[in-house]
N, C-alpha and C positions, 0 to 999 in steps of 0.2 A: 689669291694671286701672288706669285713670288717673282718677283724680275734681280736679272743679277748682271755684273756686268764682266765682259770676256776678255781675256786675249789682249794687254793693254802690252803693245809691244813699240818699239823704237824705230826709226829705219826711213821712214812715211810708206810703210808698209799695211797690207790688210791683208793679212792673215783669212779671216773672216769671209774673204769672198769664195776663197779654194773650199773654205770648210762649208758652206752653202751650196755651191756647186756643185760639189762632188755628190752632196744629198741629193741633187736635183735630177744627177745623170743615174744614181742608185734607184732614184722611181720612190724616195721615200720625205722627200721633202719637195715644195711649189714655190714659186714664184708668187705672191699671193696680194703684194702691195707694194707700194713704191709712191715717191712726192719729189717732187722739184726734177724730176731724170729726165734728161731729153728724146724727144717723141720718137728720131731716126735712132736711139739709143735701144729703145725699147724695140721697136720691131725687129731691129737685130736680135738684140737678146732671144727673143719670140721665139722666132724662125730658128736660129740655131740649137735652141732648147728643145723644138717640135721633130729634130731629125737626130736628136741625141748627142749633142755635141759637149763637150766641157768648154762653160764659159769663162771660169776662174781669174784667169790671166784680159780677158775682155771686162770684166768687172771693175778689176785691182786698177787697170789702167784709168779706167772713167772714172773712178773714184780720187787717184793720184792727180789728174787733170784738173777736178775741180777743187784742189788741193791744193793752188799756188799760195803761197806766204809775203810775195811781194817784200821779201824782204826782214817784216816786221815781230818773226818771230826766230827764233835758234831751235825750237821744238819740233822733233820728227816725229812725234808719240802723236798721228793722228786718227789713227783707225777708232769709231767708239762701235763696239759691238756688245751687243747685248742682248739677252734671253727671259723671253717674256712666257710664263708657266699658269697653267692652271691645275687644279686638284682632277684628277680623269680625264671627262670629257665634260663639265661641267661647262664649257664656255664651247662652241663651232669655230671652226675656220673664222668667217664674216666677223662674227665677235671679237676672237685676238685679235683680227688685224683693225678695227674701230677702235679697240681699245689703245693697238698700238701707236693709232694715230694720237688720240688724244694725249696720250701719257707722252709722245715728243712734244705735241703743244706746250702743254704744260709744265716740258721740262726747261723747255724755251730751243727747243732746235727745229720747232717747226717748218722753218725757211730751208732746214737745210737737204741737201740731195741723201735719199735715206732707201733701201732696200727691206721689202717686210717679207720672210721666207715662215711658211708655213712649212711644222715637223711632223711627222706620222709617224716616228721609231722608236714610241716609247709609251709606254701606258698614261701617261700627261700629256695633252696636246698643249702645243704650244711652237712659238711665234722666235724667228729671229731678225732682229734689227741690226742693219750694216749700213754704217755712215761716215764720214768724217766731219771732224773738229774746226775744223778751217771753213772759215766762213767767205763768203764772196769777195770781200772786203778784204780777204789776206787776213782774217782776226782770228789766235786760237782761241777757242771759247773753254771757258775755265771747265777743270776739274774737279775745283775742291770742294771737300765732302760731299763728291759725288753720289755715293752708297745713302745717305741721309736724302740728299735732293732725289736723287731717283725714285725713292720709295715714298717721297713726299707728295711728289709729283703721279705718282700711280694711288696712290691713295684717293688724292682727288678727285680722281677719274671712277675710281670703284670705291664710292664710298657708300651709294647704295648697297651694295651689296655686302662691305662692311657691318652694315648699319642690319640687315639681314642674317650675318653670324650671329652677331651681341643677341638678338633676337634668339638663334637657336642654342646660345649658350643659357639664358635664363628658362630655357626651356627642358634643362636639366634637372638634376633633383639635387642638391646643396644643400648642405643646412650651416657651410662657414664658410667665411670669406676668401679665406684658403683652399677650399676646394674649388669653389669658380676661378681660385689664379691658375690652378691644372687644367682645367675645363681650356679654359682662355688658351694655355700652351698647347695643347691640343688639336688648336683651331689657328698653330703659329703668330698665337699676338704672345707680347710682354706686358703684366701692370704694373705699374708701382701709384703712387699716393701722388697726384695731382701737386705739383709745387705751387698752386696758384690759392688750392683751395683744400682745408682736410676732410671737407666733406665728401667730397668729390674722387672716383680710382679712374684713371687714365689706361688708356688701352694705346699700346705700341704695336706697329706694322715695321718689318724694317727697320729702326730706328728712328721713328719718326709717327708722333701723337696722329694716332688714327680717332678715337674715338672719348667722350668722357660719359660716364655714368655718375648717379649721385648713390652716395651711400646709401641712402636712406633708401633708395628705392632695389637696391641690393638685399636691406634688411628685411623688408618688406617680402620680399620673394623669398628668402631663410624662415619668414615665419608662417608664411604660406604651407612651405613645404612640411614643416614642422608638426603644422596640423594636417595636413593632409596624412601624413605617416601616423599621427594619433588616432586619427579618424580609420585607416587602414587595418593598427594593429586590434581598434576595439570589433571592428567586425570580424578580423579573423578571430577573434576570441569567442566569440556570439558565434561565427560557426559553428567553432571548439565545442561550444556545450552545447549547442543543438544536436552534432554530431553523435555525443556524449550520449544524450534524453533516448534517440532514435534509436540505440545500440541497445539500449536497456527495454 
């Protein structure tokens, strides 16, 4: 799973709603989820979607609306939009948008009024989230090191299914540590050597400690393979001269 985030623009502008919308009226992107949106908000939205309308400008409003600052901030930079991606079709509709709830729980914007747009234009399915910063309370809610919380925050969410890669990476054939760090890139994680522990190789999502593995049990699978490949090369040898007996 790879989430990224869009379109960080100035203005108290959202950008984000025109670019959903326009999917919506193309017939290649849905309406798929949504949290905190008001009920008479929603049926509108519905109804005009169901006769092919662009709602773009009916969005940006409702979003601008519950975007008062009361004052307490000088920041117009409130749009957070964001793009939630899976590998194919490896995850359904139902799924990004479960996921995408979880992963704003998590990332702590759960209260907030958010849009979940399901994409169909692209050999990845996947999910986009349209929201603002500004909280009910007039509060902009921070930014920083967004790119690390985000992907900290979506890890937590799928980390079974993390926990399900590492699985199909030692399910590879390796016989050095360095070849499982390819392996690993492969499958878009990063290692390096656990600061905590040198036993120990960490696995990065994002920028942000997904997974730990212990050496030893690394080794262990290198020596595995090792004999398995010994084992391999002496019966194709033991063909070899069977092959050999039967010719003569």
């Amino acid at each position: 799973m790879i989430i990224k985030k869009l379109q960080s623009v100035h203005g108290g502008v959202f950008p984000g709603a025109a670019y959903n919308e326009k999917k919506v009226l193309e017939g290649v992107a849905e309406l798929a989820g949504y949290a905190n949106i008001d009920g008479n908000f929603l049926h509108t939205l519905r109804t005009l979607h169901g006769v092919g309308i662009d709602c773009s400008k009916e969005v940006e409003r409702y979003l601008q609306g519950r975007s008062e600052t009361y004052g307490n901030t000088r920041s117009t930079q409130w749009q957070l939009h964001l793009a939630l991606s899976c590998k194919g079709q490896e995850k359904n509709k139902e799924q990004l948008v479960s996921i995408a709830h979880a992963m704003m729980r998590e990332y702590g914007m759960g209260c907030q009024p958010y849009f979940i747009y399901f994409h169909h234009d692209t050999e990845n399915n996947h999910v986009h989230i349209l929201t603002t910063r500004i909280t009910g309370k007039g509060r902009l809610l921070s930014d920083h090191h967004d790119y690390r919380r985000l992907n900290a925050a979506l890890n937590r969410v799928v980390c079974e299914d993390q926990q399900n890669d590492i699985r199909r990476m030692f399910g590879y054939s390796f016989t050095t540590e360095g070849q499982l760090m390819n392996i690993a890139r492969g499958f878009h994680y990063k290692t390096s050597e656990s600061k905590e522990d040198i036993g120990v190789l960490s696995f990065y999502h994002g920028g942000a400690e997904t997974i730990r593995v212990r050496r030893s049990d690394i080794e262990a699978r290198i020596a595995e393979v090792k004999t398995d490949k010994r084992d391999i090369a002496r019966l194709e040898e033991t063909a070899k001269r069977l092959k050999a007996i039967i010719i003569k």
